[in-house]
N, C-alpha and C positions, 0 to 999 in steps of 0.2 A: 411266550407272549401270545396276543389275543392273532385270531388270523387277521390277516390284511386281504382288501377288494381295492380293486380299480385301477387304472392302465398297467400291465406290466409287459415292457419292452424286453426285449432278449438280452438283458444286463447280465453277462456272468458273474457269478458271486466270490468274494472272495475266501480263499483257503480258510532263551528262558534262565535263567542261570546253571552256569555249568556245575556239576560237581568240582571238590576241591576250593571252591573261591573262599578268599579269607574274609571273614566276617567280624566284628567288633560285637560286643552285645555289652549294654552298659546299665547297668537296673541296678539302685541301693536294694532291692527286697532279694536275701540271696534265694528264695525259693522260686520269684519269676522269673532271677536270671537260668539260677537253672531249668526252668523248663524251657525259656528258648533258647534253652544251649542246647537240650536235648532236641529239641525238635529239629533245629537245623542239623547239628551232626546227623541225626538219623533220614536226614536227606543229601550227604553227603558234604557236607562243607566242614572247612578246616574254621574250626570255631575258636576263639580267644573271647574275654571278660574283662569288664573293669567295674569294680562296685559302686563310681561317684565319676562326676565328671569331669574333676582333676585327674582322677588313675588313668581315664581313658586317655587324654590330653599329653601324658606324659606318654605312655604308652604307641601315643600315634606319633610322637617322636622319634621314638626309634623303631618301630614297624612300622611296616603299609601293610595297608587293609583294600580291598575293595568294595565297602557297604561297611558302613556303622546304624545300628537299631540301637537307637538311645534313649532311655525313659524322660519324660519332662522334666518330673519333680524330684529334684535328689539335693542330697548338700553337696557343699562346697562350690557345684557349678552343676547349675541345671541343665536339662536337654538344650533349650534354645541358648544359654551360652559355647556350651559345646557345639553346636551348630552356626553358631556366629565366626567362635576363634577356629574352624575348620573351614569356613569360607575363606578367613582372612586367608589360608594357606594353598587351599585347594578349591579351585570352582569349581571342580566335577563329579568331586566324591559324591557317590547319593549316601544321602544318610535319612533314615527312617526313622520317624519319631513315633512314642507309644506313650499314652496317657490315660492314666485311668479316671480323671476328673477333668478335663478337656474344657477350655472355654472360648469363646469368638473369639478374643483376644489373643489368645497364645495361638491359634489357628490361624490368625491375621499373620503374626510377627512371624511363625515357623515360614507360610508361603514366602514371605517378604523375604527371608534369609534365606528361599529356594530351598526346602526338604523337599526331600522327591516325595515322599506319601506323610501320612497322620493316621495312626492307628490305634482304634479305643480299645482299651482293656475294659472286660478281655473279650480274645478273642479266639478262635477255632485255630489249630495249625495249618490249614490249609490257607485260609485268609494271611498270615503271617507270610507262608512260601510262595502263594501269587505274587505279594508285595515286595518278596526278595527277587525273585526270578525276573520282575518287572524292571528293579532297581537294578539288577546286576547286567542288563541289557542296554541300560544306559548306560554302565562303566566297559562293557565291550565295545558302546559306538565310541565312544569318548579315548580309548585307546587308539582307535583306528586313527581315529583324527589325528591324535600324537606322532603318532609311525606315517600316517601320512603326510605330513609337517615336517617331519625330518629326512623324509623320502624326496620330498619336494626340493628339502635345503642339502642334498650330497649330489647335486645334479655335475656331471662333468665338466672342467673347461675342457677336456681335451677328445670329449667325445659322450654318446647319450649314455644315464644310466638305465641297463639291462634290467634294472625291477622298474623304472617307470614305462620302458620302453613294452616290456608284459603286461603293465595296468590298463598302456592306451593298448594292445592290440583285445585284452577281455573286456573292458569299455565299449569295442568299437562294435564284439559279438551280442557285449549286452543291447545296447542300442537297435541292432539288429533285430531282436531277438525282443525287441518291446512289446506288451501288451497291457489291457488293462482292464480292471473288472470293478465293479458296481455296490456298494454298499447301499442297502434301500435305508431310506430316512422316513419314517413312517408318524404320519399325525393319529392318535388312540384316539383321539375324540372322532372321527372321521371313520376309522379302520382303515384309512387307503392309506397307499403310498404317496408323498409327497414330494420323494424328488429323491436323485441316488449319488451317494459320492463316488467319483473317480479316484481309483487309488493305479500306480503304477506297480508290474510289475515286471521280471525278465526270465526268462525260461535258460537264459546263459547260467551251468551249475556253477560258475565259479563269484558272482554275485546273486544270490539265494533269496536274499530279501531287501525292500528298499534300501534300508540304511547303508549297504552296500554300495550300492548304486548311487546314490548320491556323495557318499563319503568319497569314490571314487571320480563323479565329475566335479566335487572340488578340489581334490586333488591334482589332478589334472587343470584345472581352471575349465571347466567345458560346462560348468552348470546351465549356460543359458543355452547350449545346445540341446541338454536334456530336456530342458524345462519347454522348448520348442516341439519337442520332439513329445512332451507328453500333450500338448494341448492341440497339435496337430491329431491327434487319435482320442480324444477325451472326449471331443463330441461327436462322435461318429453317429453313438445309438440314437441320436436325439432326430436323426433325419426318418426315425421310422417309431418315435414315440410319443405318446398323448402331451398335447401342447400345451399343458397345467403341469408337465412333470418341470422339476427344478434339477437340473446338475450341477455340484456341487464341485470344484476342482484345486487343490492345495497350488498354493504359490510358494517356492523358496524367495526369500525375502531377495537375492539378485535378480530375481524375477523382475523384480519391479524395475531394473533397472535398466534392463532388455528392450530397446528402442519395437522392436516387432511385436511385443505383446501389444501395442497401442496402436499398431497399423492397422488399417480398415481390413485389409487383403488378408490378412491374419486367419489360419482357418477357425478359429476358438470365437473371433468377433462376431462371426455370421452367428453366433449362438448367445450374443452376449447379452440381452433380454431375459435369456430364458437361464442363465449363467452365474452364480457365488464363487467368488475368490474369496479362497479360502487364506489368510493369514495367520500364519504362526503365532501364536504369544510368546513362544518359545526366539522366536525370528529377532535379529537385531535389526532393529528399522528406524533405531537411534541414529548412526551415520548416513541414512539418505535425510540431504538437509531438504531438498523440495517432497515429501512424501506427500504432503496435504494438497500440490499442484499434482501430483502423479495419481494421486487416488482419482481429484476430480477429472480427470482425464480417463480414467476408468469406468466412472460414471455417465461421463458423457457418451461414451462406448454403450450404454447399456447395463452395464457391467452391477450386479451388487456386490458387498463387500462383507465379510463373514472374520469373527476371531475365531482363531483355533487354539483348542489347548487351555482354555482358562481356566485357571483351580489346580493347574498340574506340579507350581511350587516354581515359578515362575517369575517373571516382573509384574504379576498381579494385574491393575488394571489399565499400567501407563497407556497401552495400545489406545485406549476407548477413543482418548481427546483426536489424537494423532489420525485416526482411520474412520469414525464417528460408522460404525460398523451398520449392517443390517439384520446383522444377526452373530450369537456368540454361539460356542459348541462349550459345554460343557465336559472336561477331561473326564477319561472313565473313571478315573482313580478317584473322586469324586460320585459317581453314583455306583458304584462297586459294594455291596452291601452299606446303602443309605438306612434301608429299613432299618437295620440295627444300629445306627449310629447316630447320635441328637444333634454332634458337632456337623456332622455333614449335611443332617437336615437344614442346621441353622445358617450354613454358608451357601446354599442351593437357595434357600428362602428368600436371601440376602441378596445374590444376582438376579434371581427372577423379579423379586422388586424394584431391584433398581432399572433391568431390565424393560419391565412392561412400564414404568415411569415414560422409557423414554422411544419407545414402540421399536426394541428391537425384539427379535425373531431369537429364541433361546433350543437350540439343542441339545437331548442329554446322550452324549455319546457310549459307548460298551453296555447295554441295558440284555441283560441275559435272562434272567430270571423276572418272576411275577409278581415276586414281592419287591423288587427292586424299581419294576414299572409303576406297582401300586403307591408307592412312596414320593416316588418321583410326580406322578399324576395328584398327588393329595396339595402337592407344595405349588402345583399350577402349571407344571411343564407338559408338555402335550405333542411336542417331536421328537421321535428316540431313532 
């Protein structure tokens, strides 16, 4: 990317699928299936096939998989049927779709039924394996949650159990052991920085990476402790940073519901002008029945309000009404090689219209590459 000018604060910066995972691969063309049989086997994974998406369907009856890549357009039962009758059974499966004539529509209904990515044919192997490794990382947190759900439910009457009793004492070093480093958000038209997300992390080896860590404080039930515990350090840098910069800072959706986030005393408020809460799209914010009282109350704090996540295959845009944001981020999986992709130019074109319609602030998140900026910059986005 182009270099960037202007305030930069002492923000440290910040720092996949396993081999063996079982993979589905479902394509009527037998020569595409097998080339992404090959490509995966030869990255290590225990690969299985189904030519239609009845074989698959039957097939996922009697095997588990973790990750199905299934083509759109097949007989008997297309990609987005198979992706419908695998929600009805399993919420968590990622499943990857691949399409070689892609349209708004089917890009619409795939998000709607929650695929974790949309992949146009064709495509390079290595575009295919980010997309696995990406997927399969969501079926590793999605696990944890499981085992930690049933960790939660074998708790002793007749005394503690010895694995939760472990989790709160590596909990209590993660915690310890808190820090956090800075993502710059940078405006292309500008060159500067325009403001930097806080991301958490912990130096404790036995929670490694976020998803850890929070899989952990709800397991535990201690989310609003963490969540405390990151906004208490979130704005540290800002007491020695240019007073145009913006920090950005994720909320878990019980976040909201933490009586302290709203308190004046609160050390995150003293910053709360200069301040985006950031919201999940991902986040269930369905069961807080006052949100729309809880937001303006965030607002009244200073506070703006940011979606996260949008385009990731998700609940789409129900957030919008519900949080009337001030800015959306744009999922990377979404500008992850745009340049080459019409479908994902058409659905980036599509928020940013709707977007600048209604003057919110559009971020395009994970932007690596030049041509990826350039794509992005053509379609009118301008924070990456």
């Amino acid at each position: 990317m182009a270099q960037v000018s202007g305030p930069a604060p002492a923000f440290p910066t910040s720092s996949p699928g396993a081999p063996g995972a079982r993979i589905l691969v479902v394509d009527d063309e037998p020569e595409m299936r097998q080339l992404m049989m090959r490509m995966l086997q030869g990255a290590g994974y225990d690969v299985r096939s189904a030519a239609d998406g009845e074989a698959a369907l039957h097939l996922l009856d009697t095997d588990s998989v973790d990750l199905v890549v299934t083509d759109l357009a097949m007989p008997r039962a297309d990609g987005l049927t198979v992706l419908r009758r695998i929600r009805e059974r399993n919420e968590e499966l990622p499943v990857l779709i691949v399409a070689g004539a892609p349209t708004t529509d089917s890009a619409i209904r795939a998000v709607r039924l929650r695929a974790t990515e949309y992949l146009t044919k064709p495509f390079d192997p290595e575009t295919l394996l980010d997309a696995v490794r990406r997927a399969l990382q969501m079926t590793r947190l999605a696990e944890l949650r499981r085992t930690a759900r049933e960790l939660g439910n074998t708790r002793s009457l007749t005394g503690p159990n010895p694995v939760i009793s472990s989790l709160e004492e590596r909990f209590g070093r993660a915690l310890d052991a808190l820090y956090m480093v800075y993502q710059p958000i940078v405006s292309y038209s500008k060159r500067n920085a325009f403001g930097y997300e806080a991301l958490v992390r912990s130096s404790e080896p036995s929670m490694p990476h976020p998803g850890a860590l929070f899989e952990a404080a709800e397991t535990l039930k201690r989310t609003a402790v963490l969540g405390q515990r990151i906004r208490a350090k979130a704005g540290d840098p800002l007491e020695h940073a240019d007073e145009t910069i913006t920090l950005f800072v994720n909320l878990h959706s019980r976040d909201l519901l933490d009586d302290m986030l709203y308190e004046s005393y609160s050390p995150l408020t003293k910053w709360a002008p200069r301040t985006v809460l950031e919201i999940t799209e991902r986040a269930a914010i369905d069961g807080i029945y006052d949100i729309a009282e809880r937001i303006a109350r965030l607002r009244g704090l200073g506070y703006r309000i940011a979606i996260d996540d949008i385009g990731a295959g998700y609940s789409g845009l129900n957030s919008f009404v519900a949080l009337r944001p001030d800015f959306v981020k744009l999922d990377m999986s979404l500008g992850r090689g745009i340049d080459r992709d019409v479908l994902k130019q058409g659905l980036v074109r599509m928020f940013v219209e709707l977007c600048g319609g209604l003057g919110i602030g559009v971020v395009a998140e994970g932007v690596e590459t030049a041509a990826e900026r350039d794509a992005l910059d053509a379609l009118g986005c301008d924070l990456f």
